[in-house]
C-alpha positions, 0 to 999 in steps of 0.5 A: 500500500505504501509503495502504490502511494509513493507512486501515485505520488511520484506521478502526481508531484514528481520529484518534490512531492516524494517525501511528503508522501513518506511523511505522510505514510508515517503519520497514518502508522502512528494514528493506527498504532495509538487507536489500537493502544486506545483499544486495548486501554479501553478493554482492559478497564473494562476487565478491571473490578470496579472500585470507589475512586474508580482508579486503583486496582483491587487489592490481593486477595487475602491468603488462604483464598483463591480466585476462581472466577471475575466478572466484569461487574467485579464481583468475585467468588471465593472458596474458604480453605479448610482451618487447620486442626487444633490440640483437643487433648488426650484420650483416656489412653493417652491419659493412662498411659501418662497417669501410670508413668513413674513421675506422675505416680511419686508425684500424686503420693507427695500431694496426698502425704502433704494433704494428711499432714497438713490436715493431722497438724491442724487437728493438733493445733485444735486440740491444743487450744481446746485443751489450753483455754479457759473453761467457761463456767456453766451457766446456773439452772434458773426458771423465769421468775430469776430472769427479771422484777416481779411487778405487783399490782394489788388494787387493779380499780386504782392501777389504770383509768378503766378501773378494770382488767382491761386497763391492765392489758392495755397497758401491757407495752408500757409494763414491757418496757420495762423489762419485767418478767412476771405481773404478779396481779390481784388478789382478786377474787370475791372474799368479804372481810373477815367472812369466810363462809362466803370466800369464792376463790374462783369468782372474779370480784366485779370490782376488778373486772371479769372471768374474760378480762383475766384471760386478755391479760395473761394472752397480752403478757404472754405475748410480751414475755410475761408470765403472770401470778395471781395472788389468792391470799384468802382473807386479803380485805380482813383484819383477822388474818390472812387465813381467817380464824385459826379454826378456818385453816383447814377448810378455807386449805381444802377450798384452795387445792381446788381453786389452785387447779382452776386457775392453772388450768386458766393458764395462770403461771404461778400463785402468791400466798401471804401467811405460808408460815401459819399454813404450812405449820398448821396444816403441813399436808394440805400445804405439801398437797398445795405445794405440788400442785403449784410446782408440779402443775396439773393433769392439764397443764404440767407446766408447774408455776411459781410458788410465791411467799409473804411473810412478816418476819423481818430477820435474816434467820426467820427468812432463812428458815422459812425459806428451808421450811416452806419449800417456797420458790421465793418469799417477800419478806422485811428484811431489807431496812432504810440505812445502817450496816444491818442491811450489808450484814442481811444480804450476806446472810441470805446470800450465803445459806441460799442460792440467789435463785431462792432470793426476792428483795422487795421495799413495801407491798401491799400492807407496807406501801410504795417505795417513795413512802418509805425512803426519802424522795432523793433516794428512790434512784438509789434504793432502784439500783440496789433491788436491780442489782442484788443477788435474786429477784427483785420485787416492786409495787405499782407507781415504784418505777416513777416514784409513786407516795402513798396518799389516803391509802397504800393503794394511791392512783397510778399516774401515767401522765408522763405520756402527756404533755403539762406545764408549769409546776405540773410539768416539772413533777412529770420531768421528775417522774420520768427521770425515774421511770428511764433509770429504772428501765436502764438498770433493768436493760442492762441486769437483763443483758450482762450475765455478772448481774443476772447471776453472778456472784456477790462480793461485799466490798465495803460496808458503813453506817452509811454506805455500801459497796459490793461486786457481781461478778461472773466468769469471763464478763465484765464486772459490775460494782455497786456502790451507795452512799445514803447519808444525808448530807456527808460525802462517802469515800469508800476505800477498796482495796481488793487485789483484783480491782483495777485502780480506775473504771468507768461509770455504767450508771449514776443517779447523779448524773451531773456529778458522776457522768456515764461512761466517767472514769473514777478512783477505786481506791478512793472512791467519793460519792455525795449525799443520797449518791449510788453509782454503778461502775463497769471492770473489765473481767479478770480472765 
């Protein structure tokens, strides 16, 4: 083709024009040289997978994988290659095998003989802290009467505002606060004066309510932990006697053995009886008869109660052989007096030719009075500490938690205004009464809760005309030290020189508790308190 150009050219434009044609010749093979590289660009972006900026070429397929196939839209089909297998442990006869060679074998040995070991030395070590420690001393055998004050309630018509039983039930809570364990009620039976033909032990007297009203209050106290005692001395309103005539014993001790079993069965937990002497000298089987009935219970209720004695006597002797003579689980008497030596001298008699699970300390009753009638108004806190804190059951009227006086009778009107708001001189007498009232809870608590006080052992520290100290204590507890100063107007320094005292201790209860603080430490060696002062002072045990 090129050569039939040239020639055409030749012709054409002789000489001259020969190599314009050659140019033009090149010319043309280069135009088709860069159609066809036009052609091949164009194809092969098409061959290309498209991409977000349209110009970089796909990456490598990752490794592992293989191409197969290309599409012209980019698409690309993958095939995933089988993972490599991974470790999946021994069999149970590689197992074996490996669990029989000599190092794992001596090894297993090693382990258990440290495994025995170890357990055979911690059950030596075990039995030598129980071999060397302190043996805790065994509690005493106690029945509930020695778990907290008996609280009496003689006159029912003057304790509440409903003059009735039902006043008595519902002031139950307020008798739970202060930890009380027994109400000891009544009497309250129908017994004219002096008359004993017409005595009914088993009638309610409607003076103090009714049959139903008695059996809301045991459930209510039962639901506060409280049991109940009902009081049936037989001629409680005469001036003959409390068992009438001597010639009357016998019947009216008959009539009793009945009644005994009525009211047990009602659900009464124990029975008081005021002139046991004369009936148990009077009548000795009738009182033995009586006797089990109270402590043993009855066919329907084996329970057995709280035989509780009223005496008249007044010495540490006469009580004591009561107590040896009457088998009763307590007895009220006299024995504590106002002030002097005599009542160091009482206690540690008692204390010493009984256990205190035979003791009540008691400051009046029904025929005595109240407790603020009795001693100066000052002292109530003080005579309140020391019931709560001696060896025994304490016993306590009506009215004595707030400091309640006698009026016309023995029997004044409970006040219970300290649930109410008052002024003036009026709001001045609640403060005081409710200063008692929360002293006397306090002490009560804490007799409750620490085993020195419930029933440790009584130790006389120091005795005066006019002062009193003396120490519970009880294994492994903390020490309690009682110490009362009920001179009038002389300060007491009580010198103590007890080995095992420490020189110093802290205040746990004051009733002056502006000039000896709670929680105050003070001089044992040397310890003051002011006129009509009482504290109780907290020691570490001496373990």
């Amino acid at each position: 083709m090129k050569d039939a150009q040239s020639i055409s050219a030749e012709q054409k434009g002789g000489p001259d024009a020969a190599p314009d044609a050659a140019r033009a010749a090149v010319d043309a093979d280069a135009t088709e040289a860069d159609v066809s590289e036009a052609d091949l660009d164009q194809e092969e972006q098409e061959k290309q997978p498209m991409t977000a900026d349209g110009d970089r070429p796909p990456e490598a397929p990752p490794e592992g994988r293989e191409e197969v196939d290309a599409e012209k839209n980019g698409s690309v089909k993958l095939k995933i290659l089988d993972e490599e297998e991974t470790f999946t442990g021994l069999n149970k006869e590689e197992l074996l095998r490996v669990a029989g060679t000599p190092g794992w074998v001596r090894t297993r040995w090693a382990l258990l003989l440290v495994f025995w070991l170890g357990w055979l030395g911690m059950l030596v070590g075990a039995v030598l802290i129980l071999l060397q420690a302190p043996r805790c001393r065994e509690l005493p055998a106690t029945s509930w009467w020695n778990e907290g004050p008996l609280y009496q309630i003689g006159n029912i018509h003057a304790f509440t505002d409903t003059h009735n039983l039902k006043g008595v039930e519902q002031k139950m809570t307020s008798l739970s606060q202060l930890k009380v364990k027994g109400l000891v009620i009544g009497p309250i039976h129908v017994a004219p004066p002096d008359e004993a033909m017409s005595l009914r032990f088993e009638e309610v007297s409607p003076e103090a309510g009714n049959l139903e009203q008695f059996k809301g209050v045991i459930q209510a106290a039962r639901r506060k932990g409280i049991s109940v005692v009902l009081d049936l001395t037989p001629n409680y309103q005469g001036s003959s006697g409390p068992w009438f005539s001597r010639s009357s014993v016998t019947n009216v001790a008959e009539r009793l053995k009945s009644a005994l079993v009525f009211w047990l069965n009602e659900g009464v937990d124990g029975v008081q009886l005021s002139g046991v002497e004369q009936l148990a000298s009077t009548v000795p089987a009738l009182w033995d008869d009586i006797r089990a009935i109270v402590q043993n219970g009855t066919d329907q209720d084996l329970r057995g109660g709280l035989l509780l004695g009223v005496t008249e006597s007044s010495s540490a002797d006469g009580v004591s052989a009561l107590l040896s003579s009457t088998g009763v689980d307590l007895l009220i008497s006299k024995v504590l007096t106002t002030g002097g030596p005599e009542p160091a001298r009482t206690i540690q008699r008692l204390y010493s030719n009984h256990t205190q699970t035979k003791l009540a300390w008691n400051l009046g009753g029904r025929d005595d009075g109240h407790l603020a009638s009795l001693v100066p108004p000052a002292h109530v806190k003080l005579y309140q500490l020391l019931l709560l804190t001696l060896p025994g059951t304490p016993v306590f009227s009506y009215g004595d938690e707030i400091g309640l006086m006698d009026g016309e009778t023995k029997f004044p009107t409970m006040l219970w205004d300290y649930e109410e708001e008052l002024n003036g001189t009026l709001q001045e007498d609640q403060t005081d009464r409710l200063s008692l009232r929360n002293f006397f809870r306090s002490v009560s608590e804490l007799r409750a809760k620490q085993r020195s006080l419930l029933h440790g052992d009584f130790l006389l520290l120091s005795n005066s005309s006019s002062s009193l100290a003396y120490l519970r204590v009880w294994d492994q507890n903390d020490r309690y030290l009682a110490a009362f100063n009920w001179g009038p107007e002389e300060e007491a320094v009580l010198q103590m020189n007890e080995a095992a005292l420490p020189r110093h201790a802290a205040v746990a209860l004051s009733t002056n508790s502006s000039a000896l603080p709670e929680g105050s430490s003070v001089d044992l060696m040397e310890l003051r308190l002011g006129p009509g002062q009482a504290a109780l002072i907290k020691l570490p045990h001496a373990g």
